[in-house]
C-alpha positions in Angstrom: 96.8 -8.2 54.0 98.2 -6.6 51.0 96.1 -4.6 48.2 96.7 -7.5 45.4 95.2 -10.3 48.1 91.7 -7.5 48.3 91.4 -7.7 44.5 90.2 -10.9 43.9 87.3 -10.4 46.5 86.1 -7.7 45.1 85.8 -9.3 41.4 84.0 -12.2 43.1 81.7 -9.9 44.5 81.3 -8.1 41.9 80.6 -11.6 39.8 77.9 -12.8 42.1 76.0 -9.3 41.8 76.1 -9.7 37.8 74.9 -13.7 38.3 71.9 -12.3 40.7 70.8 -9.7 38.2 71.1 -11.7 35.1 68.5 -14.1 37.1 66.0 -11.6 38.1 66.2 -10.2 34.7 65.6 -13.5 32.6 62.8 -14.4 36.0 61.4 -10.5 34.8 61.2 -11.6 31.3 59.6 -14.9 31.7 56.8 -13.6 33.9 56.6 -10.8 31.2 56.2 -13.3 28.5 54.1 -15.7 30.2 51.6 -12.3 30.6 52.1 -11.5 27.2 51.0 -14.9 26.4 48.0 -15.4 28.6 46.6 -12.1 27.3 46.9 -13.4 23.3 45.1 -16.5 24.7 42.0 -14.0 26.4 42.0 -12.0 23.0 42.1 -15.0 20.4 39.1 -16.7 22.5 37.7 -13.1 23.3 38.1 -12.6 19.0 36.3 -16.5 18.6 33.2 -15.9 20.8 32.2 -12.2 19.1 32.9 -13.6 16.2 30.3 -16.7 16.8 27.8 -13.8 18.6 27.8 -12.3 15.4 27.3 -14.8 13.3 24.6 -16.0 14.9 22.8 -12.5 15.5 23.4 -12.2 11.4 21.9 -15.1 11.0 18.5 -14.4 12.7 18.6 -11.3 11.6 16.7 -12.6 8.1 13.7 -14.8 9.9 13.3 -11.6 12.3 12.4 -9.3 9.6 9.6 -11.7 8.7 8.7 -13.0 12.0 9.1 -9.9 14.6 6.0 -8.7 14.4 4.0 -7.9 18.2 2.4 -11.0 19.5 -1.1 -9.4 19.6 -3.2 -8.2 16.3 -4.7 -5.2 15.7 -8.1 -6.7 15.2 -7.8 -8.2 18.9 -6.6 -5.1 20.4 -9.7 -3.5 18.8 -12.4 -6.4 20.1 -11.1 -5.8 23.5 -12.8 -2.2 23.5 -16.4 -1.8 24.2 -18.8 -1.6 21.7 -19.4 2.0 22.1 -15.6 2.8 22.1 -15.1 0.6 18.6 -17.7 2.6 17.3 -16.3 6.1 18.1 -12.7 4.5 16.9 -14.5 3.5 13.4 -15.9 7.0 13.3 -12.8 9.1 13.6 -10.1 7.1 11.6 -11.4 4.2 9.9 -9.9 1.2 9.4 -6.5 2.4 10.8 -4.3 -0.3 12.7 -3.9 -0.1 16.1 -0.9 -0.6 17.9 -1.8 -0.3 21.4 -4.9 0.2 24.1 -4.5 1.6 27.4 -7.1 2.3 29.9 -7.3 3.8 33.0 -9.8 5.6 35.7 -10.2 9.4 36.2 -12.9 11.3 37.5 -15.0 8.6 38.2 -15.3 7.2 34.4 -13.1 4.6 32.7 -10.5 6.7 29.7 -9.5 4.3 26.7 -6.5 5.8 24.9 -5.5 4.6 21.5 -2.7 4.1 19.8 -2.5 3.6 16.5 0.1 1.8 13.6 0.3 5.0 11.8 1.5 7.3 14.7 2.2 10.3 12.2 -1.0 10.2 10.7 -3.1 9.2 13.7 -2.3 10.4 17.4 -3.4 8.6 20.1 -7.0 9.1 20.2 -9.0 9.3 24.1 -12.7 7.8 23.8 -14.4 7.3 27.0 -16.6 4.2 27.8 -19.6 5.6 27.0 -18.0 6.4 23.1 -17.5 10.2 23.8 -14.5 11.5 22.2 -12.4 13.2 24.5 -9.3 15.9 24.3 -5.6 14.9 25.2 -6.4 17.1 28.7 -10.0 14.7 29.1 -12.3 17.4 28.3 -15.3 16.2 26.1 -15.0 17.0 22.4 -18.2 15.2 21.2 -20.6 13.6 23.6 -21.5 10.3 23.5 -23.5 9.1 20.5 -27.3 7.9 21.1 -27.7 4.6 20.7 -31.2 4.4 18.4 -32.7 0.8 18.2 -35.9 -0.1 16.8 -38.7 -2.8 18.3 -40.3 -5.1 17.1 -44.4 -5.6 17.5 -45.2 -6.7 20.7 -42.0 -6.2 22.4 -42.3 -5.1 25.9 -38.3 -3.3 25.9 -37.7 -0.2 24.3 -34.1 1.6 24.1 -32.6 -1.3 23.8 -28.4 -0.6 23.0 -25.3 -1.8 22.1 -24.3 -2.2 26.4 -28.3 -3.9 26.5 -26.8 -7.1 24.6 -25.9 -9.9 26.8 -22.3 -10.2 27.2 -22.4 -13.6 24.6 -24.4 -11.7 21.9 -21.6 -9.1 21.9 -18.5 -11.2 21.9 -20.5 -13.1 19.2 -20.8 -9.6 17.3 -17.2 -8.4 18.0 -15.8 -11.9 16.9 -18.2 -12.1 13.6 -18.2 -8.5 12.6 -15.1 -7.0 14.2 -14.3 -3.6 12.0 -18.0 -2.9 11.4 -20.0 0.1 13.0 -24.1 -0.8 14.3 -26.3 1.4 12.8 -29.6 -0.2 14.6 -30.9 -3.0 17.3 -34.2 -4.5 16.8 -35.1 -7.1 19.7 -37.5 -9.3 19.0 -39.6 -11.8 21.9 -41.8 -14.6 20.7 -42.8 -16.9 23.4 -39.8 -17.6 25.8 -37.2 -16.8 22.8 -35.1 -14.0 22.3 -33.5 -12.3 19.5 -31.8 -9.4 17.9 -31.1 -8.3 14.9 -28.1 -6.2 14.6 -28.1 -4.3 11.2 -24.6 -2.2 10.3 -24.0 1.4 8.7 -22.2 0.1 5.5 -23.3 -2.3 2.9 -20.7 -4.6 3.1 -22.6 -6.6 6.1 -25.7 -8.3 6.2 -27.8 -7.6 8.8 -27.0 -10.1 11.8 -29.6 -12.3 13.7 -28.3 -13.5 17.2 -30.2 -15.6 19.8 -29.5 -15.0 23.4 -26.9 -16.9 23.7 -24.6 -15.6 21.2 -25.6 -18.2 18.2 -25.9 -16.5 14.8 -29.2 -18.0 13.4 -29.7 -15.6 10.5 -28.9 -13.3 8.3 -30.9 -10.4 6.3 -29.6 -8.5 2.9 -29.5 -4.8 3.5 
């Protein structure tokens, strides 16, 4: 076979090679642009749901500024503590918000801890249950308050306290009076009935009369 016969083959060859790699370059660039387009897809709905996040989260932003206040007051955070606690609370700062109450056991005796709205002006204060006012490491600061009540004529119970009340008589208190501090108990007995009288250290509150179930039946002008 003579050179010129060879040619020809080798052009054909050389013809199929350029057909095969003109198909797997146009098959490259289709897979490449159907990539190209699936990712544009993902970004446009990726760019649509952000942008509906957003608005949305905008859009609360207003009634959350009015309305994302904690679920619990500060004046039922405070009736939760025992009388003698409130009453050291009072004592220290006032009529101070409180943010949060935690409690806890240590040594044997039940730890209140305080936290109050104003955390700059008012750490968290430690009041055991008895109302002693105790140091960040426990230690007592100031002892427990006495509790002074007076009796009336006849009455066979002296020292009667805050923690002598029945339980109703000082939700009742707690509930009526809340940010005020007892200044003395009088308990009086006629007959089968009991009573006290629950008078307070400011001016601002009448002196209280309960019954023994928790019913205010009176009250007295200071």
């Amino acid at each position: 076979m003579t050179t010129s016969e060879k040619q020809p083959n080798r052009n054909s060859v050389l013809g199929e090679r350029t057909v095969l790699s003109a198909r797997v370059t146009c098959g490259t660039l289709k897979s490449s642009a159907a990539a190209v387009s699936r990712f544009l897809v993902l970004a446009i709905i990726s760019g649509l749901l952000f942008g509906c996040a957003a608005q949305r989260q905008s859009g609360t932003d207003p009634y959350r500024q009015h309305y994302g206040k904690p679920l619990i007051s500060s004046g039922t955070l405070f009736a939760s503590l025992p009388p003698a606690v409130q009453n050291t609370v009072r004592a220290e700062t006032g009529s101070a918000g409180i943010a949060d109450v935690a409690n806890y056991t240590t040594g044997g005796r039940v730890v209140y801890q305080i936290f109050f709205q104003n955390h700059d002006l008012f750490p968290p204060l430690y009041v055991a249950s008895d109302g002693a006012l105790l140091d960040p490491n426990l230690m007592v600061a100031i002892g427990a308050p006495r509790d002074t009540s007076n009796m009336a004529v006849g009455g066979p119970v002296t020292g009667v306290t805050l923690n002598d009340l029945p339980p109703v008589v000082v939700k009742s208190l707690q509930h009526r009076v809340p940010d005020a501090v007892v200044d003395s108990i009088v308990k009086q007995v006629v007959g089968d009935q009991t009573t006290y009288v629950v008078s307070f250290k400011d001016r601002l509150h009448p002196a209280l009369q309960f019954a023994s179930d928790g019913t205010v039946i009176g009250e007295s002008p200071r």
